[in-house]
N, C-alpha and C positions, 0 to 999 in steps of 0.2 A: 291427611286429606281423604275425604272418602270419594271413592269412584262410582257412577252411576249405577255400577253392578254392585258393590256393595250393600249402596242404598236401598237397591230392589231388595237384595236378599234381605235383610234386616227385617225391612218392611211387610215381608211373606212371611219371614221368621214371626213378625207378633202377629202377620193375620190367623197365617196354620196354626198357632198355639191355642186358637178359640175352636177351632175344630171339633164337632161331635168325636167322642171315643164313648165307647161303651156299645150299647144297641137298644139306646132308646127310638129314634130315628128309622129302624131298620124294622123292615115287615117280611125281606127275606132275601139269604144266601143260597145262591146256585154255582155250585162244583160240577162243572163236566153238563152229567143229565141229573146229578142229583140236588136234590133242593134242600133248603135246613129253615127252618121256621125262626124266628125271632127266642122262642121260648127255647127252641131247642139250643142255640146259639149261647142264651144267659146259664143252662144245666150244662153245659160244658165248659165255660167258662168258670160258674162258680166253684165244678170240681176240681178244674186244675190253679185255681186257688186258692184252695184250702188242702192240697197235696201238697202245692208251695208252699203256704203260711207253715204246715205242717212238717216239713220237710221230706217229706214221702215220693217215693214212685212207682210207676207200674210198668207190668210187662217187661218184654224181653230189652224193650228199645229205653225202656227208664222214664216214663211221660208222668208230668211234665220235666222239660229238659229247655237248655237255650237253645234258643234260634239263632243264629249268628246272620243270618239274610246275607247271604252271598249272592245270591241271584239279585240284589238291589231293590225288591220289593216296595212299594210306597204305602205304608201304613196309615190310619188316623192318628196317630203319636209316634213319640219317638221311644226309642229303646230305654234297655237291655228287654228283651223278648223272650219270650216262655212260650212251646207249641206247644200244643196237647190234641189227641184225635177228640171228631166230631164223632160218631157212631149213631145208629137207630136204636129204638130202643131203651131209651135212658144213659146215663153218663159211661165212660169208658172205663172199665174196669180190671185191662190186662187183655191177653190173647190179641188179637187181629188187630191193629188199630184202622185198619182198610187207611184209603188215601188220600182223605179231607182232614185239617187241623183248626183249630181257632189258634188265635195267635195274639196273650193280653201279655201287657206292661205289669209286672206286679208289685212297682213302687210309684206310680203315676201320682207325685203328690198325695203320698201316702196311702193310696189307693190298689189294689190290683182291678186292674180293666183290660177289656176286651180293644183291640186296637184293629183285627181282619179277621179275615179266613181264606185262606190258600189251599189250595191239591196238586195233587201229583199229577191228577188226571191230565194228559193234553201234554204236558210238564215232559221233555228228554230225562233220561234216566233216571236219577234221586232228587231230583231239581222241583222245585216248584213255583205256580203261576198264581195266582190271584184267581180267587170266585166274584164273580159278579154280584152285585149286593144290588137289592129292590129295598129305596127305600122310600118312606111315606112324602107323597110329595108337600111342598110348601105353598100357601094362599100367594098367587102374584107369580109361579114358575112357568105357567103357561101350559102345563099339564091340565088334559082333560078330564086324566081321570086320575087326578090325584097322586100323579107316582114320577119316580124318577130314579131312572136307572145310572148307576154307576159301574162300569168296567175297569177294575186296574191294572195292569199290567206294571212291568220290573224299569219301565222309561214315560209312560207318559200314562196320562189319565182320559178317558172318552166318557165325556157326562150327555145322556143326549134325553130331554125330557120329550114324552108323544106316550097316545093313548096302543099304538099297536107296532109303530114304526121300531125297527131293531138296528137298521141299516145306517151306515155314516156316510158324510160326504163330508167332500170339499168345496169349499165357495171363497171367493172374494168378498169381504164384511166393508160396506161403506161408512162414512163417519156415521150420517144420521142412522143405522141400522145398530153401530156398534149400543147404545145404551141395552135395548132392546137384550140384545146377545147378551148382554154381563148379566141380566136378573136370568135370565135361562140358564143358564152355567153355573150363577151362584158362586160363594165365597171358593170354595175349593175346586173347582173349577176354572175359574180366573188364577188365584195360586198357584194351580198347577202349571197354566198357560204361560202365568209370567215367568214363574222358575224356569222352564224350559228355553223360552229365550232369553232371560237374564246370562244361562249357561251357554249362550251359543256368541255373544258380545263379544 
């Protein structure tokens, strides 16, 4: 017999599996105060796999290498995970990897893809957090100027669409306001939301 929470999970389980991966979507990564552009984002990702395909690595620290995600991080897909440093410059080549990584799946349906990008920065010790990602917004998100910021952190997700607004709140959402709410939020957004209470049942 399946139980309510079952069901939800299941049901997030086939909505998150349509989820963007990759960095089509995506106009730009900010770690800490540092930014990484869309392009920069696809030249580190495609280096770190074809270091993988390759079976190769760099540097003192071995990149690319797995991510085991202890910290609980929420990805666009799901695992086995491969980090490999962001750097300026052009793709990471050994020496410093400094404290930003992208972080792709490199069998996703046969595919190696790009799934985040995480740092150190902000992050206690060796630990890391999640970069904010800018990405293009969508026709009908209520974005004025076209954009929609995503924040992830290691337990919940804050999607908040506005032309300059950075700040969150809390409010009480009435029935007739709730539709509204779900096209602002969007598919993963909602996901996230339900996952979070489905786990609290």
């Amino acid at each position: 017999m399946f139980t309510l929470k079952s069901l939800l999970l299941l049901a997030l389980s086939a909505a998150t599996g349509v989820t963007a991966q990759g960095t089509a979507g995506i106009s730009q990564v900010s770690c800490g105060n540092t930014n990484w552009s869309k392009a920069q984002l696809d030249e580190a990702t495609a280096e770190g796999c074809r270091l993988f395909e390759e079976g190769r690595q760099l540097g003192n620290n071995k990149y690319p290498h797995r991510f085991n995600n202890r910290e609980g991080l929420v990805f666009a897909a799901s695992g086995p995970y491969q980090e490999f440093p962001i750097v300026r410059n052009g793709a990471y080549s050994g020496g410093a990897p400094g404290p930003d990584r992208i972080v792709f799946n490199p069998d996703l349906n046969g595919n190696c893809v790009y799934v985040g990008t995480m740092t150190h920065t902000g992050a206690g010790g060796n630990a890391f957090i999640m970069c904010a990602t800018r990405s293009e917004g969508r026709p009908g998100t209520g974005a004025s100027d076209g954009t929609t910021t995503t924040v992830t952190t290691a337990t919940r997700t804050q999607t908040q669409t506005s032309s300059t607004t950075t700040s969150t709140s809390t409010s009480t959402v009435s029935p007739d306001s709730a539709g509204s709410m779900v096209q602002r939020l969007g598919v993963q957004g909602v996901a996230v939301g339900l996952m979070a209470w489905a786990f609290v049942l």
